[in-house]
C-alpha positions as CSV (number, residue, x, y, z in Angstrom):
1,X,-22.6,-1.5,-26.5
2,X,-23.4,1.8,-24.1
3,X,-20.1,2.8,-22.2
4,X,-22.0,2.0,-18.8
5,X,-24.3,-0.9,-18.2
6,X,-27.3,0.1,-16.0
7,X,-30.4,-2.2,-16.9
8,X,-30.6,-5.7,-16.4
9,X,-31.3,-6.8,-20.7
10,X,-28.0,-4.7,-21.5
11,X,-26.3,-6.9,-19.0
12,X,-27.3,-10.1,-20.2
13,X,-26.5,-9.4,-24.1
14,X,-23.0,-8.1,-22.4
15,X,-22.6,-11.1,-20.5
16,X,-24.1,-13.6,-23.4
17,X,-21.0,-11.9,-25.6
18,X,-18.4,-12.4,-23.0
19,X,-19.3,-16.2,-21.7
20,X,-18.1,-16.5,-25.4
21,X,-14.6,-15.2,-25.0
22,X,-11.4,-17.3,-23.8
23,X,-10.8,-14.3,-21.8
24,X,-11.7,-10.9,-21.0
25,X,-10.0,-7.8,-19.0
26,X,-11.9,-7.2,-15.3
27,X,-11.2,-4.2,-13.1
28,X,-13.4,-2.5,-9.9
29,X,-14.0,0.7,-8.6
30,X,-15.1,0.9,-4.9
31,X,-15.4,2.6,-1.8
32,X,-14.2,1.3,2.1
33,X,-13.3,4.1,3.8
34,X,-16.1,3.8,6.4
35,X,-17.4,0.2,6.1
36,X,-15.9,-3.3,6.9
37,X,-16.8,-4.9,3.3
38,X,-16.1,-2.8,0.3
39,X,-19.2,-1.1,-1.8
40,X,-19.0,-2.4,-5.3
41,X,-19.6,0.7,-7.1
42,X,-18.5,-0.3,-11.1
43,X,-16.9,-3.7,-12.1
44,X,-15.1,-2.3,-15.7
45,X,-15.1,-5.5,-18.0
46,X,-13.4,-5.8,-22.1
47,X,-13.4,-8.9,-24.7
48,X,-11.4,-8.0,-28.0
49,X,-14.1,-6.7,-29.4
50,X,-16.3,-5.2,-26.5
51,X,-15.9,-2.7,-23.4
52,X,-18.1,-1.5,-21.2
53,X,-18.7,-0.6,-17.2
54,X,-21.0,-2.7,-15.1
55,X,-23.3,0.0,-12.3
56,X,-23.9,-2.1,-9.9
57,X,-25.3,0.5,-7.9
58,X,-28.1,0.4,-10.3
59,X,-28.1,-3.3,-11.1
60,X,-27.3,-5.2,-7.4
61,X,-28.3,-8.4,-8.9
62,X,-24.9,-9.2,-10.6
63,X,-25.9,-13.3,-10.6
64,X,-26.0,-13.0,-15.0
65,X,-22.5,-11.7,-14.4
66,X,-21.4,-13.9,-11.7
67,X,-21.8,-16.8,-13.9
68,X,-19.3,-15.5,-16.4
69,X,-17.0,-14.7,-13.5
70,X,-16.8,-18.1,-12.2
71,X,-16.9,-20.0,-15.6
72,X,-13.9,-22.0,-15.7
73,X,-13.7,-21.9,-19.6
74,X,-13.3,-17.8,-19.0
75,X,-9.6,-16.5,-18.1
76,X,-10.5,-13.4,-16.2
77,X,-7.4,-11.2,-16.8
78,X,-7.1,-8.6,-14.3
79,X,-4.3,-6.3,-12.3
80,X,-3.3,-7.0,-8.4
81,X,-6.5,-8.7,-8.5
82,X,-6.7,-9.7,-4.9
83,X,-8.6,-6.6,-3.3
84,X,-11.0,-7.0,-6.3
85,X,-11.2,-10.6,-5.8
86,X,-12.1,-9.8,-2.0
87,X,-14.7,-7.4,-3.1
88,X,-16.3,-9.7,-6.1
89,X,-16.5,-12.8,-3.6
90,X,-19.6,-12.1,-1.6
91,X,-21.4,-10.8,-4.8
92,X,-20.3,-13.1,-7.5
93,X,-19.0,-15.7,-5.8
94,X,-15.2,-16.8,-6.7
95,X,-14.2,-15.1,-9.7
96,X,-11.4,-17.9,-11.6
97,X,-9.6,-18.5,-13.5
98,X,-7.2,-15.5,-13.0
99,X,-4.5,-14.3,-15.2
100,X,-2.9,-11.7,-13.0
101,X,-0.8,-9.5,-14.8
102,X,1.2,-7.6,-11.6
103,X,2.0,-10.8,-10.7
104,X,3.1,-11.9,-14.1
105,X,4.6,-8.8,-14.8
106,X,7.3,-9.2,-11.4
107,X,8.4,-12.7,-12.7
108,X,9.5,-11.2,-16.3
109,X,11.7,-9.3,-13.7
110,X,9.6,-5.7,-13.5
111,X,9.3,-4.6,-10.0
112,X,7.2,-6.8,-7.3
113,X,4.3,-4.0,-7.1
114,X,4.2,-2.5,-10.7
115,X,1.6,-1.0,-11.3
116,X,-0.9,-1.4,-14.0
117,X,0.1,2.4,-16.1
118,X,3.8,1.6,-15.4
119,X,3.2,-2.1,-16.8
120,X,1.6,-0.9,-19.8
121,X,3.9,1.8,-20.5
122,X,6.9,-0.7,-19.6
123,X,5.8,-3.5,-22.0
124,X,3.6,-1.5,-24.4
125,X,4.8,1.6,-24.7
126,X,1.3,3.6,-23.8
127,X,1.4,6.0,-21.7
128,X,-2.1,5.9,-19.8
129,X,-3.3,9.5,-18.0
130,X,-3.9,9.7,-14.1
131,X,-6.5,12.0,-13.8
132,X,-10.0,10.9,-11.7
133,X,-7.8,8.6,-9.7
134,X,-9.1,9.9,-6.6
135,X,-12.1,9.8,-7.9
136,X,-15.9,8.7,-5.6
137,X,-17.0,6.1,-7.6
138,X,-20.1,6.1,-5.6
139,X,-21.7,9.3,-7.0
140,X,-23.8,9.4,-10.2
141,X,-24.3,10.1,-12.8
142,X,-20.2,9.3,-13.9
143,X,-19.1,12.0,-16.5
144,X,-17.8,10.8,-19.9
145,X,-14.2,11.6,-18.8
146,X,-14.6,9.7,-15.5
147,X,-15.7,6.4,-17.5
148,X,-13.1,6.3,-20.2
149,X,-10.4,6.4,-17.6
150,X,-12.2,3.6,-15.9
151,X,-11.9,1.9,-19.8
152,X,-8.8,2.5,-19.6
153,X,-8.3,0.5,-16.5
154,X,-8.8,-2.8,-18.6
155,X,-8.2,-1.3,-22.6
156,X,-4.7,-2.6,-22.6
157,X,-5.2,-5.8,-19.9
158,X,-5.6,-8.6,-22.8
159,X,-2.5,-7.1,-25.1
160,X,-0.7,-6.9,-21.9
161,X,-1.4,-10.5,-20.5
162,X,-0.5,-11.6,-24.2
163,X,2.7,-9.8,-24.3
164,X,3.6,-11.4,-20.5
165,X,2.7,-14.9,-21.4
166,X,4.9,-14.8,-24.7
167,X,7.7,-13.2,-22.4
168,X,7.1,-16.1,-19.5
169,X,6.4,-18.7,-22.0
170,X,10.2,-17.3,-23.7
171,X,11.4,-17.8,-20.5
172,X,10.3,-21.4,-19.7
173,X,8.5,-19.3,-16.5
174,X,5.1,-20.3,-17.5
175,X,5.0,-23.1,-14.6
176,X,6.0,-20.2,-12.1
177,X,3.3,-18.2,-12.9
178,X,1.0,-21.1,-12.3
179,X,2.2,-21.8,-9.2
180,X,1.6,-18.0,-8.1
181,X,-1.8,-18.0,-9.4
182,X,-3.2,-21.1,-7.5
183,X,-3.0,-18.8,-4.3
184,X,-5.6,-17.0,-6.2
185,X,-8.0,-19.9,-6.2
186,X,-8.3,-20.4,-2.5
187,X,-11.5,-18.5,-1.2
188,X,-10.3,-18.5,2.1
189,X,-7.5,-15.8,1.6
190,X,-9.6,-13.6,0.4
191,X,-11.3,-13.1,3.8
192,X,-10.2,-13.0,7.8
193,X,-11.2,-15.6,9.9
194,X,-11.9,-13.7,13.4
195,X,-9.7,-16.3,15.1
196,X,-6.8,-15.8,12.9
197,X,-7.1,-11.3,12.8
198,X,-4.2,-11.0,15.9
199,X,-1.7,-12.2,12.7
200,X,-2.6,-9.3,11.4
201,X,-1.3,-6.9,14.4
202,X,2.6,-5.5,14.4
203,X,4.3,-5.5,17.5
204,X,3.1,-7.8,19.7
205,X,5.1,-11.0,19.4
206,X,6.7,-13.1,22.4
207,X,4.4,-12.3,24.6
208,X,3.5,-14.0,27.7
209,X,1.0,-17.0,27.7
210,X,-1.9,-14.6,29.2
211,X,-1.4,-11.5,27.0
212,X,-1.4,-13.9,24.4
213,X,-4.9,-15.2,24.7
214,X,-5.9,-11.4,25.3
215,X,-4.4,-10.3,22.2
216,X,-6.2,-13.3,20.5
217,X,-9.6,-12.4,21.8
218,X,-9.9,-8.9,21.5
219,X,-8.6,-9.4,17.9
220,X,-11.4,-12.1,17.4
221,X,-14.0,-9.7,19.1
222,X,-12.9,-6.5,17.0
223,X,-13.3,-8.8,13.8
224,X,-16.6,-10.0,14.8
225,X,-17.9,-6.2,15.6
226,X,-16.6,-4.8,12.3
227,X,-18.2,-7.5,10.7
228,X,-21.5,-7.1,12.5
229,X,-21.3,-3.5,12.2
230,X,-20.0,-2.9,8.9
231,X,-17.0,-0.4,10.4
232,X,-13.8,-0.1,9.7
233,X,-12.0,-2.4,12.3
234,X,-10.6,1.0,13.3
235,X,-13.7,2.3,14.2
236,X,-14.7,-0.7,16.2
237,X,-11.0,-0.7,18.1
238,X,-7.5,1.1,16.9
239,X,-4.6,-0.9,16.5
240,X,-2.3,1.4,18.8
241,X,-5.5,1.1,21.4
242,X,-5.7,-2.7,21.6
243,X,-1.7,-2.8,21.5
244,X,-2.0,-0.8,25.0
245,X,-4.9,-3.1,26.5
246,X,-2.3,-5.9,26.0
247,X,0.6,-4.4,27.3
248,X,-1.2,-2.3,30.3
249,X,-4.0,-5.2,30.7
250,X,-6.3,-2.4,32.8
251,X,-8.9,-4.0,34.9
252,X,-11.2,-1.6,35.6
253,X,-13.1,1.1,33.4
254,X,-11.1,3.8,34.9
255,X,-7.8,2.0,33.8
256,X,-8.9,1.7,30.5
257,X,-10.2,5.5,30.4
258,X,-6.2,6.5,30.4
259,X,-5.0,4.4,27.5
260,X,-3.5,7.0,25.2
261,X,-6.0,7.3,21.7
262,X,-9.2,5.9,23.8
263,X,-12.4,7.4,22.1
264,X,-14.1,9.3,24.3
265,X,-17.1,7.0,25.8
266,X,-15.6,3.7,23.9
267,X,-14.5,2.5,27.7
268,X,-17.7,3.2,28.7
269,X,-20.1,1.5,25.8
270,X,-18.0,-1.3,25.8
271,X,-16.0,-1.7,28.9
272,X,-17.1,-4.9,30.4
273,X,-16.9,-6.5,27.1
274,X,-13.0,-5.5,26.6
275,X,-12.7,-6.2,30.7
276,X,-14.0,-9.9,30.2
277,X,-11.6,-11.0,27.8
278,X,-9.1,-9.7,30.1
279,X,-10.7,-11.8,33.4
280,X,-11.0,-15.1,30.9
281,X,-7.4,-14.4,29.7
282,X,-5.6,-15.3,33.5
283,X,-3.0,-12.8,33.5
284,X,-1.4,-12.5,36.6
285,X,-1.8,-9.3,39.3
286,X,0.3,-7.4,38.3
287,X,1.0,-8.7,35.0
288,X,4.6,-10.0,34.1
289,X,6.7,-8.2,32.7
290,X,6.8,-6.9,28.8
291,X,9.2,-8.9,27.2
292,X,12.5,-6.3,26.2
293,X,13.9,-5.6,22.8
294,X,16.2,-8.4,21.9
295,X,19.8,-7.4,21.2
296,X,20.4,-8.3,18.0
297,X,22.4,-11.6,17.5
298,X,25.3,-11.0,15.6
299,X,25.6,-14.8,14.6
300,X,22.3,-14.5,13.6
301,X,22.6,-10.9,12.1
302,X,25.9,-12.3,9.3
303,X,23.8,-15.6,8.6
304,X,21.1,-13.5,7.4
305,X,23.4,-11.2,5.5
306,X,25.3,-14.2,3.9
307,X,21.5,-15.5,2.7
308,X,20.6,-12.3,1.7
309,X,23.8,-12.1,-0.5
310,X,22.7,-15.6,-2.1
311,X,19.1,-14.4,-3.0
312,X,20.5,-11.1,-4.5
313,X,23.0,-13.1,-6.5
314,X,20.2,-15.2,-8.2
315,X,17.9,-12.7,-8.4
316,X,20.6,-10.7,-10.4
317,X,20.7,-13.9,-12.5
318,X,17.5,-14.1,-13.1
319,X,16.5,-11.0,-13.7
320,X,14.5,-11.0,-10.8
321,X,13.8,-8.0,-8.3
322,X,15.1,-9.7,-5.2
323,X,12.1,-9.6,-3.6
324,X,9.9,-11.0,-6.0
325,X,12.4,-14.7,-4.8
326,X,12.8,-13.3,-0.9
327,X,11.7,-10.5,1.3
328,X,14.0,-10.6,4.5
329,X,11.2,-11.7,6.4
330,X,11.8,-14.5,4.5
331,X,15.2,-15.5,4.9
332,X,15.0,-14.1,8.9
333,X,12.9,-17.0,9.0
334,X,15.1,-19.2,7.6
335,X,17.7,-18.3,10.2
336,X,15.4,-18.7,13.1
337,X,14.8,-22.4,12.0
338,X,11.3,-22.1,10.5
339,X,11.0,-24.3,7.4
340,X,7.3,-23.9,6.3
341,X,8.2,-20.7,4.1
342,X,7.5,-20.1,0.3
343,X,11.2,-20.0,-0.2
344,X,11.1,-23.7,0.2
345,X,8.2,-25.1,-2.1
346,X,7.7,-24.8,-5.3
347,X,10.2,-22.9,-8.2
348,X,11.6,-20.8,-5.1
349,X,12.8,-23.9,-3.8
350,X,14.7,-24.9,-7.2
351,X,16.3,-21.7,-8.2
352,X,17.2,-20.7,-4.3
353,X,15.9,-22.6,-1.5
354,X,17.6,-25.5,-2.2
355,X,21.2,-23.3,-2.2
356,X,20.2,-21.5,1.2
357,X,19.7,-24.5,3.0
358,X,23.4,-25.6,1.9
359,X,24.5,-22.7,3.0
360,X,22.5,-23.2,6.3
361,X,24.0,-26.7,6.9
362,X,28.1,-25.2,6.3
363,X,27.3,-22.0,8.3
């Protein structure tokens, strides 16, 4: 088998071999700094027996490889799979079953974000190189080096799944893991739904009922435009701009034209479309006030603490980072009354949600 796969007969005798196997290692290289959806420019696969990278620069008709991706009889064994997922989906379709080894790898109690050299050196004991890892995986032709460290990138996936699941499966963790991987399985968190994008802005929370829909419709529209134009979302708007539109809510083109960070010309290419969504969001004139910094509750503050102290206790029991079982997000959450968190479903629930909520009920 040739180290790089660029014609479409190589491809299907590569993909005939791997339909075969229960499982095979899957990695991507690929480019988004200037473009809304990732280029795809090599898709690294391995059996046991057989390795070799995919050009799908020079083949952008993956659908012979698509079908092994989505075979349900194929484990697809891969590392913090999710951007790769996002950038297989439109091409291949949904690539499942996963067996996601940074995900495995945090619930034998390594940290939450291993990463795949670490991993491997952790539960191996290879030490893999880090050269060509800023690499443009758009240019051609690849040189030898540059495609045996993308090899190595899914050489030591299958031995390192195997050595997880015998760990997990040690551990009577095995039902965990599944529970983590069926996240994996939904398409729909693998993309953003325009109406759902503000969730993805810092910052602007409590607002007012008018700045809300604002913030909600310029989010939508900046989705839509980075979608339509294949740009960065920000190239379409910046985040610390569309914070200020908010916040200020200018009404003319001159008003925007003084928001700190505003591209030269952006308020004047698209300043009635940023000034409708302020007219159809109903804010007042002037605009109420920004809601202030809240002091920090000190009730609040020790009740968080006291969970926190909980979580790191079973964690340390476990053998768990503490925030593979919480992040303080999490148990902030918790505090404020919200009870539709991950703590509370599932094996989370078991081993610690079910103790926080005592403790919630005797605070």
């Amino acid at each position: 088998m040739q180290p790089v796969i660029t014609t479409n007969p190589e491809l299907e005798a590569f993909a005939a071999h791997l339909a075969r196997a229960p499982r095979i290692a899957l990695d991507t290289e690929f480019l988004r700094e200037r473009t809304y959806r990732a280029q795809l420019c090599l898709v690294q696969v391995a059996s046991t027996e057989q390795a070799s990278c995919i050009d799908p620069l020079a083949l952008p008709d993956l659908k012979v490889l698509a079908g092994v991706l989505t075979a349900p009889g194929v484990v697809k064994v891969m590392h913090a799979s999710r951007q790769d997922l996002e950038v297989l989906l439109p091409l291949t379709g949904l690539t499942a079953p996963v067996f996601d080894t940074q995900i495995a790898a945090a619930l034998t109690g390594l940290p939450a974000q291993v990463g795949y050299a670490e991993a491997v050196r952790r539960m191996l004991g290879k030490e893999l190189p880090k050269a060509h890892t800023r690499t443009d995986w758009s240019r051609r032709p690849l040189s030898p080096e540059q495609l045996t460290y993308a090899l190595d990138d899914v050489h030591y996936l299958l031995p390192l799944a195997e050595r997880l699941h015998e760990e997990l499966e040690r551990r009577g963790r095995l039902p965990w893991l599944n529970e983590e991987l069926a996240g994996l399985a939904d398409p729909s968190s693998l993309s953003v739904d325009p109406e759902e994008a503000w969730r993805r802005l810092k910052g602007l929370r409590d607002l007012d009922a008018g700045r809300d829909r604002l913030l909600r419709a310029l989010a939508a529209w900046r989705e839509r435009a980075a979608v339509e134009h294949n740009r960065p979302r920000g190239w379409i708007l910046d985040d610390a701009v569309l914070r200020e539109i908010v916040q200020q809510v200018p009404r003319t083109v001159a008003a925007l034209e003084t928001i700190p960070e505003m591209p030269p010309g952006l308020a004047k290419r698209r300043g009635a479309e940023l000034l409708a969504m302020v007219t159809d969001a109903q804010i007042e004139d002037p605009p109420p006030p920004l809601p202030g910094r809240p002091r920090p509750d000190p009730a609040r503050t020790a009740l968080t603490k006291k969970l926190a102290g909980i979580a790191q206790a079973v964690a340390a029991e476990l053998q768990l980072a503490p925030e593979v079982l919480a992040t303080r997000r999490d148990l902030e959450q918790l505090v404020e009354g919200r009870r539709d968190s991950a703590l509370l479903h599932g094996w989370r629930r078991t081993v610690l949600g079910e103790q926080l909520l005592a403790a919630l009920s005797g605070q």
